[in-house]
N, C-alpha and C positions, 0 to 999 in steps of 0.2 A: 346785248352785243357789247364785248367788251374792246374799249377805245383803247389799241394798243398799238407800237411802231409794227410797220411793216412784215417784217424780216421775223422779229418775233411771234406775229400772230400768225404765221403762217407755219410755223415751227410747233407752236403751241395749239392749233388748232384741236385736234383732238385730245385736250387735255378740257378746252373751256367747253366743249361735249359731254362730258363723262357728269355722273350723276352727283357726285362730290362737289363739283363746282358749283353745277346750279343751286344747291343747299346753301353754298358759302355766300354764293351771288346773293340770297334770297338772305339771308343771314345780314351780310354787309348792307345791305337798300337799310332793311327795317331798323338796322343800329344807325343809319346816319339820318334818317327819318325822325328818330325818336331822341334822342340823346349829341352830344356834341363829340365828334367823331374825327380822329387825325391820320395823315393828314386832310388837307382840303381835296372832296371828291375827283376833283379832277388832277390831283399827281400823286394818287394812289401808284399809277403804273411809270410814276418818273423814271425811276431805275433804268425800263425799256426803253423809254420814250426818249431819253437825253444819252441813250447806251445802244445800239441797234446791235442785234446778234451778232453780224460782223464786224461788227466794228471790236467787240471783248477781247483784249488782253489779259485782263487783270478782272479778278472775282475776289471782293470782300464781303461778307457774311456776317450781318448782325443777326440780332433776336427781334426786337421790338423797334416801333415808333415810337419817337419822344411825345410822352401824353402831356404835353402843358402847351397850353396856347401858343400860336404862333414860330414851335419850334420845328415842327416835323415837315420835310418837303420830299418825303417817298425817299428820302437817301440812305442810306443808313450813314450812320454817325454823323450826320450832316444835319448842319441847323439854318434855317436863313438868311440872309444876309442882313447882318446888322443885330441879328438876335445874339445874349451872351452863351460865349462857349460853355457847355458842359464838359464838366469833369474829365470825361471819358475823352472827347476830342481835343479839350487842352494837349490830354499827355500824348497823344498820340501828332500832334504837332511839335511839343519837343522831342519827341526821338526821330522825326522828322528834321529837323534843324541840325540835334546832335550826329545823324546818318548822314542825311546829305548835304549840309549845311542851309537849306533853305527855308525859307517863312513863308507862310500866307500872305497875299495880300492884308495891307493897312488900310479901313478905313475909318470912317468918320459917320458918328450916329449922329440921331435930330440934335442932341444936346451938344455935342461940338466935341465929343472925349472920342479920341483916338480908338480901335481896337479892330483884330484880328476880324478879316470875313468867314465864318465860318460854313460858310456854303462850299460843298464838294463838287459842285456842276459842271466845275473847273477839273476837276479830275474826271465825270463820267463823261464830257466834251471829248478825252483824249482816250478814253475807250476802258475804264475803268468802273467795274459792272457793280456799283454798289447796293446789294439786295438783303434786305431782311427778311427773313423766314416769316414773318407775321409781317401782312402789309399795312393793316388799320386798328384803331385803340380806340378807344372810349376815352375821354378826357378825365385826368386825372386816377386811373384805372390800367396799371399796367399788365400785360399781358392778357387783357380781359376779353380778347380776339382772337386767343392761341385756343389750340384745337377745336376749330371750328372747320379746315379745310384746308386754311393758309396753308400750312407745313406741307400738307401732301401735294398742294400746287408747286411752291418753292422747292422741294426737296426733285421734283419732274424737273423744274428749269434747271437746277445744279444739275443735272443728268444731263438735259439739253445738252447746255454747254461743253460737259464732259466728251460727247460722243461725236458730237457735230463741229468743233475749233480742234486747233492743231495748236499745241503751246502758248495755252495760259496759264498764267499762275495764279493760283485759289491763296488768297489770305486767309487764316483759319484763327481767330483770335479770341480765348477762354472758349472752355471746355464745349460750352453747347457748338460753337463755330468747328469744331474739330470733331463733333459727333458726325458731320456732314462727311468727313475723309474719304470714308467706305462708297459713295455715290461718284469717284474721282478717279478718273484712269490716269495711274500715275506715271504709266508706260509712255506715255506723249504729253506731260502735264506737269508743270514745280506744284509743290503745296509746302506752305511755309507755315508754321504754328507757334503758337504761345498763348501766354496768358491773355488774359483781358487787360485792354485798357483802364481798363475802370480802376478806379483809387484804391478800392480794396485789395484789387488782387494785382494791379502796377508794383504798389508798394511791397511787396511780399518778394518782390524780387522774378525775373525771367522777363520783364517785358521791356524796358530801358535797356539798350545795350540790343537787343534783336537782332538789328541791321537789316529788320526784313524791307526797307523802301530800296535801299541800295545793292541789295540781292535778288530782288524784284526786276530791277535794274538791266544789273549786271546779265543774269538768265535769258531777257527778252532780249539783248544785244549779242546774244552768243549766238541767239534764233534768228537773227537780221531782223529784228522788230524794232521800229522806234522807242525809245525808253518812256517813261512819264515822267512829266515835268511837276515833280510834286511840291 
């Protein structure tokens, strides 16, 4: 039985029926059984659980879990509070800052040094559906959990949401987030793309300068939707 919000398991019901999952189900148990496995079993399903289907505005789309200790909390690009920012989430805080002019919260770790929270909880609180395509990793092993089922799970909930909300906007960022497109009814739906955050392909140019938090924005206020306080 899988521990999932409401709204969603009820959405999803005959998805956690179908034979592919119970393979994945069966698949996930014996990896977190045998090996050390992210995130912790019980916020594999955060995305839902801190996102309920009505409540989604907004849908960002990673690939993977951060596979290093204590970083992965079900979010995508979101790491725990206190933990340090990776790469990917730094930039994606500065063009946060340089769009809208705002910063994450500040705080303060055991050692007493200042820094950035970079937990996203605060964004899926206000209906921002942060889902990775692969929900669980093997530690230190990335991607080592991809096609086993995830994708075909994830790729049904990007559907979900497609057919069942009325004007959300889909983030779609580097190439794999954008393969998703086609699963997205553009007809009642924004979809905004670019590069990856990630330093390799940041740097190359398309991702700084975006303006996709403030075009995010902008689209849900034209819908009469409250905006996100990013």
């Amino acid at each position: 039985m899988v521990q999932i919000e409401q709204s969603w398991g009820s959405a999803l019901a005959e998805e956690f029926e179908k034979d592919y999952f119970k393979k994945l189900s069966v698949f996930v148990h014996d990896e977190y059984r045998q090996f050390v496995c992210y995130p912790p079993g019980q916020e594999i399903f955060n995305a839902f659980n801190l996102c309920p289907l009505d409540k989604v505005k907004v849908v960002i789309i990673g690939q993977d879990p951060y596979h290093g200790a204590g970083q992965a909390e079900g979010l995508c690009f979101s790491v725990k509070t206190g933990v340090q920012l990776p790469p990917s989430l730094v930039n994606i805080f500065k063009e946060v800052k340089a769009d809208t002019d705002h910063v994450p919260p500040i705080i303060t770790d055991e050692m007493g040094k200042k820094m950035y929270d970079g937990s996203l909880r605060r964004w899926a609180s206000q209906g921002v559906f942060l889902l990775n395509a692969t929900l669980t990793v093997r530690e230190h092993l990335a991607g080592s959990h991809q096609r086993h089922g995830w994708e075909q799970f994830t790729d049904a909930v990007i559907r979900t949401v497609s057919e069942h909300k009325e004007h959300v906007v889909f983030i779609l960022w580097g190439g794999y987030a954008r393969s998703k497109a086609s699963l997205i009814d553009r007809s009642k739906h924004l979809v905004l793309e670019s590069v990856h955050p990630s330093p390799l392909s940041a740097n190359r140019g398309g991702w700084f300068g975006n303006h996709h938090f403030s075009s995010c924005n902008a689209w849900l206020q034209q819908q009469g939707i409250t905006p996100v306080d990013w």
